[in-house]
N, C-alpha and C positions, 0 to 999 in steps of 0.2 A: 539398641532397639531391634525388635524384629521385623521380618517386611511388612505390618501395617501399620509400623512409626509408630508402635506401642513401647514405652520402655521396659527393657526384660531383665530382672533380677534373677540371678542365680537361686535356685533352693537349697536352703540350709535342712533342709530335712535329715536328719541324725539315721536313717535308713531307708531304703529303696521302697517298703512296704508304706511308708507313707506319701510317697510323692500320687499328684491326681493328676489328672489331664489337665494341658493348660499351665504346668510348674516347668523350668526352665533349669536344665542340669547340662554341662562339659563332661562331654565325653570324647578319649581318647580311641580312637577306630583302630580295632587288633586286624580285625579281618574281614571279609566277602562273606556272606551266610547264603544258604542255597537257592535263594530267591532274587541276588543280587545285591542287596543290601547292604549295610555297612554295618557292622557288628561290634561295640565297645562294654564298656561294666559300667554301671553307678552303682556304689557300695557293695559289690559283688554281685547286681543283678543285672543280665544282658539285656541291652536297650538296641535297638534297630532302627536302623537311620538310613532311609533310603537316599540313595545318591550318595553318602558318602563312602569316603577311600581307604584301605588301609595305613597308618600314618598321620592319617587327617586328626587334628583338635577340633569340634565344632561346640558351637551353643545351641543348645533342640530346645524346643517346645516337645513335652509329654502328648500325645494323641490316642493315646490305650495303655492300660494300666492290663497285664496278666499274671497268672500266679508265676510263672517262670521270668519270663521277659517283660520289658516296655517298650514301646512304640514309641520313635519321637522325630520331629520334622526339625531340619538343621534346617537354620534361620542367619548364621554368622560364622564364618570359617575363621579362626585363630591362625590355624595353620594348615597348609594345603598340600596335597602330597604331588612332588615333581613328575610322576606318572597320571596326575591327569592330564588330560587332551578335550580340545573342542568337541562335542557332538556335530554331525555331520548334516543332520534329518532334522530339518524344521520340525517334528512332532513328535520327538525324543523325548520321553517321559510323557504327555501324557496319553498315547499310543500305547504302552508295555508291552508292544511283541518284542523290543532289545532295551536290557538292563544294563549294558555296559559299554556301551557308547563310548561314555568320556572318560574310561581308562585306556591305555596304552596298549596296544596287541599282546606284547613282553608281557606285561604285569598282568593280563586276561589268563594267559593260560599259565604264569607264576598260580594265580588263585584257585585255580580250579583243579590244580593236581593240590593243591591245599585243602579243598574241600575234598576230595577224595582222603587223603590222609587224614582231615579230623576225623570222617566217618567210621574208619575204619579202628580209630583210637577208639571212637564210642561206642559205635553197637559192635565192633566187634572183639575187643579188647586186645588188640594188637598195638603193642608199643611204635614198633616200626615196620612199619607194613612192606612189602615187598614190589613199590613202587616203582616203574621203568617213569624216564621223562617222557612228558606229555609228546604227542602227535599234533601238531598245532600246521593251520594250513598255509599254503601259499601265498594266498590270496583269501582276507577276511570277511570280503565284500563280494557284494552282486553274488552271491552262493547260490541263493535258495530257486528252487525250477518249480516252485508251486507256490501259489498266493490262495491265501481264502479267506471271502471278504463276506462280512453283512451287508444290507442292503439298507439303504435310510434314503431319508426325503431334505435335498436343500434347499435354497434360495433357488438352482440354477435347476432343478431336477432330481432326479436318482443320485444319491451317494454312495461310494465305497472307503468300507472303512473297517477298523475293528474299535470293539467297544472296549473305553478307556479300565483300567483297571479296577475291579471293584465295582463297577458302575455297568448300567445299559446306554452309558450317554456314546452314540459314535463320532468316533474321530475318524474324520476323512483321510484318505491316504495320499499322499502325492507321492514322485516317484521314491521307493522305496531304498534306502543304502543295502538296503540285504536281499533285495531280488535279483535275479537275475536282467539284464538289462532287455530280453524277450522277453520276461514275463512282465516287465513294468509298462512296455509297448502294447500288450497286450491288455492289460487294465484299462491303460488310458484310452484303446480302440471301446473298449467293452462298456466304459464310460458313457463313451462319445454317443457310441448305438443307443444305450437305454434312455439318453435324454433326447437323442434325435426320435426313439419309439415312444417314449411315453410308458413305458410296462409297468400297471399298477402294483407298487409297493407295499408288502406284506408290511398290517400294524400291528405290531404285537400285543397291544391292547385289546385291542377293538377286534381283533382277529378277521380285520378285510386286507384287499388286494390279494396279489399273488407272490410274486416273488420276492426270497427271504435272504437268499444269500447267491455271491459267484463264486467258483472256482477255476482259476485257470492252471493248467501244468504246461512246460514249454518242455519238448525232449532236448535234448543234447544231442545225438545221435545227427537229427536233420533240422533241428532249431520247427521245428511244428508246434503247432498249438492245440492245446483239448478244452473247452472253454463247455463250463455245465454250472447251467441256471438250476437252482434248488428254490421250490416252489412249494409255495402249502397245500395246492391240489394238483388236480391232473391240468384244470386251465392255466395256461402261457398264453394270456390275450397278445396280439402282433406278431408271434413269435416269425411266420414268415417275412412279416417286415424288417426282424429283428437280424432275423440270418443275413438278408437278406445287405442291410447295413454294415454288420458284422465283416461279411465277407470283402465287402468294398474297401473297407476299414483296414484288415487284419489280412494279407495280403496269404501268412507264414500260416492261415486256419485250418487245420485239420479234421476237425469235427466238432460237433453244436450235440450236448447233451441236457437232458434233462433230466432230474431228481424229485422224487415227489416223497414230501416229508411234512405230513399234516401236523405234528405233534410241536405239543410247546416246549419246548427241549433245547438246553444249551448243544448238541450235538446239531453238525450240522447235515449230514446226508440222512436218508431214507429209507425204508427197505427196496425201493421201483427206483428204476434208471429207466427212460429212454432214448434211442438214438435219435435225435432230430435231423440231422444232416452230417455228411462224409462216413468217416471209421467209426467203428463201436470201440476200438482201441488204439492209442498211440505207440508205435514205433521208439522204444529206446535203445541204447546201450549201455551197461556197464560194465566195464575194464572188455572180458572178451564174449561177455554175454548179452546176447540179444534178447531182448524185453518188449512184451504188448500189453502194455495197462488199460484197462477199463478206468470208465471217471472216480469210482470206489475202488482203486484194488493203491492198496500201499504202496509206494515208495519212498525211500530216504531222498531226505530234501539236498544234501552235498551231495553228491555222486562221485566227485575227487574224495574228497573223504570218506567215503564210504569206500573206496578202492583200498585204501588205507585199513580200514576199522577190518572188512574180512580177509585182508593179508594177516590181518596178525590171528585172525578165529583161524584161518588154514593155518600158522605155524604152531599155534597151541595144540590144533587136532593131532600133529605131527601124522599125517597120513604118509602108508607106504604102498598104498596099492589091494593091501588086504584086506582093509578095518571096513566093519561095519558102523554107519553113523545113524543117529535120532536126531532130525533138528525138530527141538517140543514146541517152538511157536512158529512154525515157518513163513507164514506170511502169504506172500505169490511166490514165496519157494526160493529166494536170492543166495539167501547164505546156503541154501542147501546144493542150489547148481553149482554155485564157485565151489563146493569142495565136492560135488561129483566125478570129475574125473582122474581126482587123488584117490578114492574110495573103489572098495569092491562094490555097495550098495550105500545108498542114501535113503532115508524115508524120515519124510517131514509131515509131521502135524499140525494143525491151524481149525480153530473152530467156526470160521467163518467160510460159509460156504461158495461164496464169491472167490473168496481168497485163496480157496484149494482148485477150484478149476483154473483162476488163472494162473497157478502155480502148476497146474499138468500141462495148461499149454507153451507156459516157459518152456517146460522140460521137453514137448517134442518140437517145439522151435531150437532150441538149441540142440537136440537128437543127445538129450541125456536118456540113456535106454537106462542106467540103472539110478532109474532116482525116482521114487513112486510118492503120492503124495492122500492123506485118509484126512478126513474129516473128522473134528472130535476134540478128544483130551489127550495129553501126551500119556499118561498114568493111564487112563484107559486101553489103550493101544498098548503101552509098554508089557502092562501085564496080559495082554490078548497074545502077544507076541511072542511072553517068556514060555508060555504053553507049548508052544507050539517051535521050543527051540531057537528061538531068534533074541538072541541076547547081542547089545551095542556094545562095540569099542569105547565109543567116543560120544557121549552125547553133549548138542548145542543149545542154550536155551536162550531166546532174546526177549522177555515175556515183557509186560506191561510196567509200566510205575510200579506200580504196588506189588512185583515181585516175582517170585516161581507159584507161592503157595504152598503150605504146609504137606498136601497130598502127592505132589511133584516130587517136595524135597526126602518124602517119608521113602517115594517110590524108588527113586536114586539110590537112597541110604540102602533100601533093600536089594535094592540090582547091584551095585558099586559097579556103574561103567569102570575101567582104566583111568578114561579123563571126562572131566567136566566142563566145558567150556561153557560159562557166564557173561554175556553181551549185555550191560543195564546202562540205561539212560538216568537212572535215581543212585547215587552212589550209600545213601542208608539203607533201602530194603536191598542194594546189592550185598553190603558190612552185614545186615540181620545172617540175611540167607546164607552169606560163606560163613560166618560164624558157628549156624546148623550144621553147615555139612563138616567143617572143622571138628566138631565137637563127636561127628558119628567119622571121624577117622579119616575123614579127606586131607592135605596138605595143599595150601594155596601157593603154589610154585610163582606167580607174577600178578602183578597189576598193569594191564596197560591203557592209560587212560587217553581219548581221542579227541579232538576240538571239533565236534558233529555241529557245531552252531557257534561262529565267532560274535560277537559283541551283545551274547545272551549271557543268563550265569547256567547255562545246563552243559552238563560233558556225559561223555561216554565214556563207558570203559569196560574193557574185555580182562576177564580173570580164568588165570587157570587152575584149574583143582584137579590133584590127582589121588587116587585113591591109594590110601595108605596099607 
């Protein structure tokens, strides 16, 4: 029977293209798919089973029918694989910020240099790809130094939470296994305030109230706090009651910001920030460099790992003091000051213009005199640049999901730095991309893939390409 004490017969269906939602198939679980999932065949078509394990037998229920894949919901485990583990987090599944809870540490980052290797079998047609073992952290918990939450209405007041998968329905958060243990302190002060103030709650129906979402970051550095209300206008009714509570509360407070982001948009900040009380920026460190984030300016969410992930970008760059570098998405500049003082010159690109000043003022907070930082497209600069003699050693790319982009990779192919160093957080548009630049004569000398997020299914990984 399934769990609504319906009895479940197996389908005899003679192929995959016949079964419909609601038919009932055993599936053998080969592997983790990139989304967390659990990934087996019916009649050679792949069926996706969340929650389950590789090893696992289940009985699913069909729940979507696609021309490639099916969708189906296990219902009865035959057989269960000895690498799973209890979930930890009362709201493990239906929360979706972590898809892998209740596998094993070991068998997490077994899977996810797995995923990196199918990727690479497919879109890039490499038998055996030239994989180093994963970078898997010390500690897989309390990681993350930044939370960002919706705003919703409970029984008791203001809720924080994020919206369950697929859905607008939010799920509250209690304290979280993957926050840092200030930042979950911090929530629950932030809680505390907006039900002690009352701050009218943005509906997103109805398009009233005010605020829509929170963000807090805790630095490492001095354990401070940056806490920034995002708001659909410029009104924060209470707001000085709010700090006010806030501050009583939240002992570690650094500064009270606010966002203003009228639009109906799954994004959640705005083009306007303002400072409402203390710093306009928090105080970090990472490894030997000193960092001042604005409420909008990016950072990676490990910072142990992330010491990790740009040790190995500076051993790919192999700098000797001479080389010229490009980092084409630079961010607030991180990867590009950790290899400034390996380098003769650094120059980093970033199209957001927030993100380039606060990447100049990294660079004279930490007195990197040769690390400059332009506003733009990397391909635009590059070739403004080759005019005028300035051709890269080394260039660094750490670009979005979806990739370098066709005009990047054309740009490259036309420059052929020496080395290429590839930082992607999607391991198939990283297999598309190296397979272009493969194809226009680069050799990918390594794979190193990183655990940027333990008990999610996302990795990172840093690839070297050197020009053939």
């Amino acid at each position: 029977m399934d769990r609504t004490g319906t009895a479940a017969s197996v389908s005899r269906a003679a192929s995959a293209e016949q079964l419909r939602p609601g038919d009932v198939v055993v599936v053998t679980v080969k592997r983790i798919g990139i989304n967390g999932e659990g990934i087996g065949y019916f009649r050679r078509k792949a069926v996706f089973v969340p929650g389950a394990l590789p090893g696992e037998v289940v009985k699913a229920r069909v729940t979507a029918v696609h021309p490639r894949h099916l969708e189906a919901e296990a219902f009865e485990y035959e057989r269960r694989s000895p690498d799973r583990t209890e979930a930890p987090c009362p709201v493990y599944g239906p929360c979706g910020g972590c898809q892998l809870q209740h596998l094993r540490y070991d068998a997490q980052l077994r899977a996810k240099e797995e995923l990196v290797r199918e990727s690479f079998e497919r879109y890039a047609g490499m038998a055996s790809p030239p994989i180093r073992p994963i970078l898997g952290a010390d500690d897989p918990w309390g990681y993350r130094n930044k939370a960002q939450l919706r705003v919703g209405v409970g029984r008791d007041g203001p809720i924080l939470g994020l919206y369950a998968p697929g859905s607008h329905r939010l799920i509250e958060m209690p304290a979280c296994a993957v926050q840092h243990p200030v930042v979950n302190r911090a929530v629950e002060a932030v809680r505390g305030a907006l039900r002690e103030v009352r701050v009218p709650v943005w509906n997103e129906k109805t398009g009233e109230g005010a605020l829509k979402s929170v963000v807090v970051r805790a630095s490492r550095a001095d354990g401070r706090v940056q806490v920034t209300f995002v708001t659909a206008g410029r009104e924060l009714p209470g707001k000085n009651a709010l700090i006010r509570e806030l501050r009583r509360r939240l002992p570690e407070l650094a500064s009270v910001a606010q966002n203003i982001n009228p639009d109906r948009t799954p994004l959640v900040f705005g083009d306007e920030t303002l400072t409402l009380w203390g710093n306009d920026r928090l105080d970090e460190t990472l490894g030997r460099l000193r960092l001042r984030l604005s409420p909008r300016a990016f950072f990676q969410l490990n910072p142990e790992q992330t010491v990790r992930l740009y040790d190995t970008v500076l051993e790919a760059a192999a700098l000797t003091g001479r080389e010229r570098v490009v980092d084409a998405f630079c961010g607030t500049g991180t990867i590009a000051l950790w290899l400034a003082p390996h380098a003769a010159e650094v120059r980093g690109v970033e199209s957001v213009a927030e993100a380039v000043a606060d990447a100049r003022e990294n660079a004279r907070t930490n007195g990197a005199a040769n690390a400059f930082f332009f506003e733009g497209t990397a391909e635009h600069w590059l070739a403004v640049w080759e005019k005028k003699g300035f051709r890269p050693d080394v260039v660094v790319a750490d670009p979005p999901r979806t990739g370098c982009g066709e005009s990047l990779l054309r740009t490259v192919l036309d420059m052929r730095p020496p080395r290429f160093v590839y930082v992607s957080c999607n391991p198939a548009t990283l297999a598309k991309d190296c397979r272009r630049l493969l194809d226009g004569g680069y050799r990918l000398e390594w794979l190193q893939p990183v655990d940027m997020f333990p008990q999610t299914a996302h990795v990172e990984c840093c690839a070297l390409l050197v020009a053939g």
